[in-house]
N, C-alpha and C positions, 0 to 999 in steps of 0.2 A: 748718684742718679742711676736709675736703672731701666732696659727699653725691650720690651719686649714686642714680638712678631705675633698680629693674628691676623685670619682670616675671615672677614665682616661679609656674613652673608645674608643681603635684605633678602631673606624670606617671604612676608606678607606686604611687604612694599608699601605702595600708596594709591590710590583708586581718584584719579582726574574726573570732574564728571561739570556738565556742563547747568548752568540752573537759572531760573531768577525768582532763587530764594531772598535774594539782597533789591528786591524790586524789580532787576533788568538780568538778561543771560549775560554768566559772564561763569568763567572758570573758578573751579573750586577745587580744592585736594579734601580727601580724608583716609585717614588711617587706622587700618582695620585693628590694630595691634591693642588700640587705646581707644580707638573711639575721637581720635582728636580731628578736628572740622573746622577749616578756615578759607577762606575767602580769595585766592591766588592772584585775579585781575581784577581791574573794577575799571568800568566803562568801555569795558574792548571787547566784548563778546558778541555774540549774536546767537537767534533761536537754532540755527547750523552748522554753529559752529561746535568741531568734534576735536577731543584734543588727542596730540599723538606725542607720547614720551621716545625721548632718544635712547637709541640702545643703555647709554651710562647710566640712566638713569636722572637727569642734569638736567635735561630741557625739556620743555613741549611747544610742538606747534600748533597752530590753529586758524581757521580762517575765522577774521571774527568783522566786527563793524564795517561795513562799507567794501565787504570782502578784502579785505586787506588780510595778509598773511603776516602773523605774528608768533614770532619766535619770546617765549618769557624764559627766564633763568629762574630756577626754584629755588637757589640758594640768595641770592643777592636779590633775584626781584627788578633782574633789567627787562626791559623791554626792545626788541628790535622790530622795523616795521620791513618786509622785504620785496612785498610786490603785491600786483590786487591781482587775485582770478576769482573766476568762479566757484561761488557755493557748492559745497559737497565733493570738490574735488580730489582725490586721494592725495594728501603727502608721506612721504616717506623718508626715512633718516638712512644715511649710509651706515654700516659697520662700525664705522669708526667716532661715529656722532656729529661730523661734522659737514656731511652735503646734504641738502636734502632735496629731493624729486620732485617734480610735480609736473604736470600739463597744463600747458595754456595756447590758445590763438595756433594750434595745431601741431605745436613745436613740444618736445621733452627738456625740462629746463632741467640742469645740475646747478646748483644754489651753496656756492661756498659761506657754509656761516659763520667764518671765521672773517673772511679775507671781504664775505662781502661782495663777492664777484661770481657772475654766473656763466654759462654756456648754452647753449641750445642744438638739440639734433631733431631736426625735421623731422615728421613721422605724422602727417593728417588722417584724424580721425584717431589718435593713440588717446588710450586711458588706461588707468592705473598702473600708471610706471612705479615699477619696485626695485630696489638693488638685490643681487646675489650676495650670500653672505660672502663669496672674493671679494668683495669692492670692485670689482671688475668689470663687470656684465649687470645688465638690467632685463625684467621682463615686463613685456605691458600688452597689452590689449588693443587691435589694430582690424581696421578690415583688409579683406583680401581683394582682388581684380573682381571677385563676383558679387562683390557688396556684405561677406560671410564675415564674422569677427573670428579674428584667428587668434591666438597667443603667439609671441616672438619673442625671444632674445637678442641680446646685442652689447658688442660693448662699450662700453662707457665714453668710448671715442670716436662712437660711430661708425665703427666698422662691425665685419662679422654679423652681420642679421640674418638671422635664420628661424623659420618657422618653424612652431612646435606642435600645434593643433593641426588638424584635417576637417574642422567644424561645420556641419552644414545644417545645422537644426535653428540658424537663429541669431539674434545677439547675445550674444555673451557677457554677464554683470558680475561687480563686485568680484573683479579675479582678486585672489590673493596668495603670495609665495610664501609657501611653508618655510617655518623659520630656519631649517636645515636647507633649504636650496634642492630637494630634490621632486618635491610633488607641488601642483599647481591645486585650487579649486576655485570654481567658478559658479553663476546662479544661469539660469535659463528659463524660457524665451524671455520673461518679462515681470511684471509686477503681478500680475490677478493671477496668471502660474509660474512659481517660481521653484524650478529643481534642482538639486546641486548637485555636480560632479567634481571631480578630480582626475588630474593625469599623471601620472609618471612623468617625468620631465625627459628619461634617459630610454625609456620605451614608448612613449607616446600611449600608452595604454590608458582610457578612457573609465572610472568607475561613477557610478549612477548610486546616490545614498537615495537612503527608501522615505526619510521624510517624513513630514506630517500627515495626516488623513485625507487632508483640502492642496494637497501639495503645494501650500504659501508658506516656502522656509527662508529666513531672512537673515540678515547679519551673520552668516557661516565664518568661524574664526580659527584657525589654527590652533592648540596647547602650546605648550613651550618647548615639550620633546617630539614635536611635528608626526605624534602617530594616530593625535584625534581631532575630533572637528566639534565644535560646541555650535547651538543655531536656538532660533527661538522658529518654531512651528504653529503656524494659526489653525484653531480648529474652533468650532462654532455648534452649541449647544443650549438649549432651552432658552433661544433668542437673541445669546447673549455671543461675542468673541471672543476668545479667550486666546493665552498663547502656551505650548507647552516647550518647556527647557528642555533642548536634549543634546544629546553626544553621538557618536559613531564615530567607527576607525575611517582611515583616513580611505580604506577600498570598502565601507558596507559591511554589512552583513553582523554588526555589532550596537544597535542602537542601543540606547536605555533614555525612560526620558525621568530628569532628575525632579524637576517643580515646575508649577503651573504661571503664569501669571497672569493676570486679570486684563491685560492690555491686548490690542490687534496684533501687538510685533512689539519687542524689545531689543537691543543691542545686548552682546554677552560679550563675556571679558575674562580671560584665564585667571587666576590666581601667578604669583613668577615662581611658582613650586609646581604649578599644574594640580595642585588636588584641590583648588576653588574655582566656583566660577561667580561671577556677579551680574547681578540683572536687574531691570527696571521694572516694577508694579505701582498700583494704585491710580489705575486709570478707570477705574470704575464708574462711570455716569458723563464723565469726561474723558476730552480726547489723549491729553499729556498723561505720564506718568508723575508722579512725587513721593517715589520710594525707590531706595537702592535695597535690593535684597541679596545676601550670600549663599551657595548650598555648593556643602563638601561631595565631590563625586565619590567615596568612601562610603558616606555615612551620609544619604541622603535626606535634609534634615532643614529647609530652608530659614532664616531669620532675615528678618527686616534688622536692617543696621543705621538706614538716614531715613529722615520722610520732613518734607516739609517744601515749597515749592513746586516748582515745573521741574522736570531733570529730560532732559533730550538727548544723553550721552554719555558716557563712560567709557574708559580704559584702566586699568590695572599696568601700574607700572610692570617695566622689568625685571628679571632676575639679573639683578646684578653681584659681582663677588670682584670686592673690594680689597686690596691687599694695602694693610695698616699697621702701624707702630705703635705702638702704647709709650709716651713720653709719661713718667713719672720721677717727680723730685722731692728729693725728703727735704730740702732747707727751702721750698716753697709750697711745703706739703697740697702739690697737686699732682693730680691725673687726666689725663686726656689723649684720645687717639691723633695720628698725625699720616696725611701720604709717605707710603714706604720708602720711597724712592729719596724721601729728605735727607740731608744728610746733616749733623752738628758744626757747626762753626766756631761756635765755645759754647761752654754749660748753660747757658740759658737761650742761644737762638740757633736757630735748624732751618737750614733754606735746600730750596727744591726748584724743580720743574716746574714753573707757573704759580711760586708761592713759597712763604717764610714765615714763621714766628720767631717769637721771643717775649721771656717771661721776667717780671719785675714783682716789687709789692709799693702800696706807698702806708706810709703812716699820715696819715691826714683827722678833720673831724668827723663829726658823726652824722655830717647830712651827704647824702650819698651823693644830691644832688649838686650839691656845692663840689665835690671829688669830679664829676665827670665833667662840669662846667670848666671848671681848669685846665684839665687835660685839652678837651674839645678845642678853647681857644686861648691855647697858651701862646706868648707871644710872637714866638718864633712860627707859628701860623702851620704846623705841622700836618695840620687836616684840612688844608683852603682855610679860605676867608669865611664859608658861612656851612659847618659840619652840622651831621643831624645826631642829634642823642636818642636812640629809642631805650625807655626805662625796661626793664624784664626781671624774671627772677630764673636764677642759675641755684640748683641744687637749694630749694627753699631759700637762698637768699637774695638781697636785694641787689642790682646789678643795672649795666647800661653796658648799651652798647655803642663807638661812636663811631658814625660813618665820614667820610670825606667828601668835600662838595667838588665841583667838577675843576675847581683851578688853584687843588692841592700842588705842591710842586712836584714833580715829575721825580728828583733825587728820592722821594719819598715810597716810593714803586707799590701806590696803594695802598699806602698801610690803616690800616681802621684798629678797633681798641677795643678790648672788652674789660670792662672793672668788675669785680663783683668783692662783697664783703666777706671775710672769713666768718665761719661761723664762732671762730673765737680767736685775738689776735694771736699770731705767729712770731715769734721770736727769732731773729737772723742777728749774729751781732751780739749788739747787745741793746739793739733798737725791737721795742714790740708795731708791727706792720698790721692794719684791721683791715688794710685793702689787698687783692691779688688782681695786678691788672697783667692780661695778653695783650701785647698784638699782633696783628698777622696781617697778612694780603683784604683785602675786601671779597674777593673771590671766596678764602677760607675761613672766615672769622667765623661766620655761624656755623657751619658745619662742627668746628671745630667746639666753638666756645658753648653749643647748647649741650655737649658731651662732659663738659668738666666734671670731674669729682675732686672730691676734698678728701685728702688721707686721715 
């Protein structure tokens, strides 16, 4: 067996977007790479609800149904429910993926989503609490003794609060912390004029972007290398609204506008490379959009990529850069990546930090169905009393996955199974083997198992 070291870096990611192309809003993922589009929640959504990916790339939150605040896992597909507030209100992931922010009933909550256990630091009237990329410190949006919306930091323990604005023009919306932690921007007075500025966080210095013609600039979002600002700008022309795409550095003086779209206002969404951005069209006669559109800040050049539905949302995952193992064995002739950090335990199982495999073959018959059936509820009850099979196909062949139900035994530390058929039996021994089954953690199976290749 042989293991090699790379470096897995999601480039064009995955684009969350909110819809009720399925009848009702409810989250959706698609992936610009393929084209692939599927369906992420189903019944938990709402026409508000905005989804926000965790730094890893791993989760997203959202407030959906009955504002309730829902955390989903994109790999496994859990769902956790962790508290109701209000519609529209900013959450935020920590650094590390695992707190996440938000305001309610006048208090700044810290939301362990691991442990499940929260905190709160008074602050009335705060909004849009964000983390510093330290984990450390938070900034959010507060007023002052004169009723002025200021910006402030603080840290995470409630101490050290210290204002960073001098604000007197107004309230202050949609602040947002550039992803380096050094520049703030924010929208002003209001909705019917809405201008956007930025500060220095380390000089207080104030810049003014020049905007649309109607000065109605909306959804203002950071890049990924914190030195541009992407917006959708309303302008109004032979009767009609319309919205223009644009960009500028992060102090002015640099606009370009990339594409038009047919809507009053859309949400914009980085590419995790910075050279895309993504946007919402086809609100033409009606008030929603139902079209996701791409245009490369390069090569300005827009394409419709989805159309179908209402869409009231969108993000673009992360840039994330993944450090991974290539496990490959020639007397199981497979391939497949693994977390780096695993280590071998003997030649077929490798355990880690929050998760393990180990690889087998079986010789069985030729109904695939019958193969996973056995596994699923063999007698020693390995997967719970009542495990779910979902059929799939791994590298064109026929395959299944089997999950564990919730009163698998505990000795079993999660384990689920992936079978799939060789494309031609394997000889080990002197036994020919026509199945390759994994298993691994529930956490890692898919990740793992929809990467297989056959040598």
């Amino acid at each position: 067996m042989t293991v090699q070291a790379v470096s897995h870096d999601l480039v064009q990611g995955w684009i969350a977007y909110t819809s009720d192309r399925s009848g009702t809003f409810d989250i959706w993922l698609y992936r610009p790479l393929d084209g692939f589009n599927f369906q992420l929640t189903k019944g938990l959504g709402a026409e508000f609800s905005v989804p926000y990916w965790s730094p890893d790339g791993r989760r997203i939150a959202f407030i959906g149904v009955d504002n309730v605040v829902h955390l989903i896992d994109t790999v496994t597909l859990t769902v956790a429910r962790i508290d109701q507030i209000e519609a529209y209100t900013l959450l935020d992931w920590s650094p590390d993926s695992q707190f996440l922010a938000y305001v309610k009933n006048g208090r700044m909550f810290i939301y362990d989503t691991f442990s499940h256990v929260s905190y709160s630091i008074p602050e009335p009237g705060a909004s849009d609490v964000q983390w510093f990329p330290s984990g450390m410190e938070l900034l959010f949006a507060a007023p002052d003794s004169n009723g002025n919306t200021q910006l402030f930091r603080i840290r995470t323990d409630g101490t050290d609060r210290r204002q960073v604005t001098r604000n007197t023009e107004g309230p202050l919306h949609n602040v947002r912390l550039s992803p380096d932690g050094t520049f703030a921007l924010y929208t002003f007075p209001g909705a019917s004029i809405s201008i956007i500025s930025t500060v220095d966080l380390a000089s207080g210095t104030i810049y003014r972007l020049e905007g649309g013609p109607l000065a109605k600039n909306y959804f203002p979002t950071w890049s990924p290398d914190s030195k541009s600002i992407a917006y959708s700008a309303t302008d109004f022309k032979e009767s009609k609204y319309y919205s223009l795409i644009q960009i500028d550095s992060r102090t002015g003086q640099n606009q370009r506008t990339l594409a038009v779209s047919d809507c009053f206002a859309t949400p914009v969404s980085w590419s995790p490379d910075g050279g895309k951005i993504a946007y919402l069209s086809g609100c033409s006669g009606v008030e929603s959009a139902n079209q996701i559109w791409i245009v490369d800040i390069r090569e300005p050049k827009p394409m419709m990529v989805l159309s179908g539905g209402r869409v009231n949302a969108l993000q673009w995952s992360p840039r994330v850069r993944v450090r991974e193992n290539i496990f490959t064995s020639t007397v199981y002739r497979v391939s497949f990546p693994y977390p780096a950090d695993w280590r071998p335990v003997s030649e077929e199982r490798y355990e880690g930090p929050g998760g393990f495999f180990q690889v087998s073959a079986i010789s069985a018959g030729n109904r695939i169905a019958d193969v996973c059936h056995s596994e699923a509820f063999h007698p020693l009850m390995p997967y719970g009393s009542s495990p779910r099979i979902t059929r799939v196909r791994i590298q064109n062949q026929e395959a299944c996955f089997i999950f564990p139900s919730a009163d698998q035994p505990a000795e079993m530390n999660k384990q689920a199974a992936l079978i799939v058929r060789y494309p031609r039996p394997v000889q080990i021994g002197e036994t020919f083997y026509n199945y390759f089954i994994l298993w691994s953690d529930v956490n890692h199976i898919r990740q793992i198992g929809r990467r297989l290749s056959f040598l």
